[in-house]
C-alpha positions as a Markdown table, in Angstrom:
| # | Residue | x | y | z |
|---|---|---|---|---|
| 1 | Unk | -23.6 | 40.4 | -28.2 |
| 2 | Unk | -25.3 | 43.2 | -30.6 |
| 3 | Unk | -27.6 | 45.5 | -28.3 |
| 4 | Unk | -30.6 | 46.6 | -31.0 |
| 5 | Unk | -30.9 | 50.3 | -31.5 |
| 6 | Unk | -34.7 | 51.8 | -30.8 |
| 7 | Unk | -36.2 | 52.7 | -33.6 |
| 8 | Unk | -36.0 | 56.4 | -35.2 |
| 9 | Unk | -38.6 | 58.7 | -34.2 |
| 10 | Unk | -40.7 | 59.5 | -37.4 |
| 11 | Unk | -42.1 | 62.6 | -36.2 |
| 12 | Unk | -38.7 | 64.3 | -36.0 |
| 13 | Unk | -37.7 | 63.0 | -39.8 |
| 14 | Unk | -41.2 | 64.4 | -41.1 |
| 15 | Unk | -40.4 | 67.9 | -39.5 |
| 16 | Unk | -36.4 | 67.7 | -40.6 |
| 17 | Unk | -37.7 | 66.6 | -44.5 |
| 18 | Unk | -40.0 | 69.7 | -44.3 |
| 19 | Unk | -37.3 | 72.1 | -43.3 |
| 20 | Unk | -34.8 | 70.8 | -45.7 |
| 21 | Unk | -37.6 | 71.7 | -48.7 |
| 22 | Unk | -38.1 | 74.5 | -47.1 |
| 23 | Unk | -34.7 | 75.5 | -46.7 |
| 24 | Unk | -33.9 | 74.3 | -50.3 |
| 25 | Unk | -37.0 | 76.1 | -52.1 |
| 26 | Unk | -35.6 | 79.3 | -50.5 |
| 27 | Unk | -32.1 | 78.8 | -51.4 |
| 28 | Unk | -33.8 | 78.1 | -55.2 |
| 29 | Unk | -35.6 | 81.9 | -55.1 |
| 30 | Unk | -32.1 | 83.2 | -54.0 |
| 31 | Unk | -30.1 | 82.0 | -56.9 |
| 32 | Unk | -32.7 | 83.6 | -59.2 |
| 33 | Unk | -32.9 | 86.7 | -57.8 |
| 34 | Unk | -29.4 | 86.7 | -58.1 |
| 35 | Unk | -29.3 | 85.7 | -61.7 |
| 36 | Unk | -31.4 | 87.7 | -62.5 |
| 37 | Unk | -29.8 | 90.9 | -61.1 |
| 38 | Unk | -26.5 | 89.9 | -62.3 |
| 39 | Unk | -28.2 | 89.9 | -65.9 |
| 40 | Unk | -29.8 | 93.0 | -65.2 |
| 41 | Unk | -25.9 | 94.4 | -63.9 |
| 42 | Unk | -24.1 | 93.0 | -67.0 |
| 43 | Unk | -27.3 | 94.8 | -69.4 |
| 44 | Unk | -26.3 | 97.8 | -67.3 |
| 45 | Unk | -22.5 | 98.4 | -67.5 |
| 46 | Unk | -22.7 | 97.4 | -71.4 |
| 47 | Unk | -25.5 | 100.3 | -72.4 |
C-alpha cells in the first residue's frame, strides 16, 4: 500500500527560486565583466 508524501513546503521553494535568480543574475554580471575585460586585453596586446 502507497503511503502519500506531505505536501512541499512553499515557503522554502519561494526562498530557493529567489536565490537561484539571485545567484544566476550575479553569475550574468560576471560573464560580462569578463567579456568585457578580455575585449579590453585582446585591444591591448594588438596596439
Amino acid at each position: 500500500m502507497p503511503v502519500d508524501l506531505p505536501p512541499r513546503q512553499k515557503p522554502d521553494s519561494a526562498l530557493s527560486v529567489s536565490w537561484n535568480l539571485l545567484i544566476d543574475r550575479s553569475l550574468n554580471w560576471l560573464a560580462v565583466f569578463v567579456g568585457v575585460g578580455l575585449c579590453l586585453w585582446v585591444v591591448g596586446l594588438t596596439v
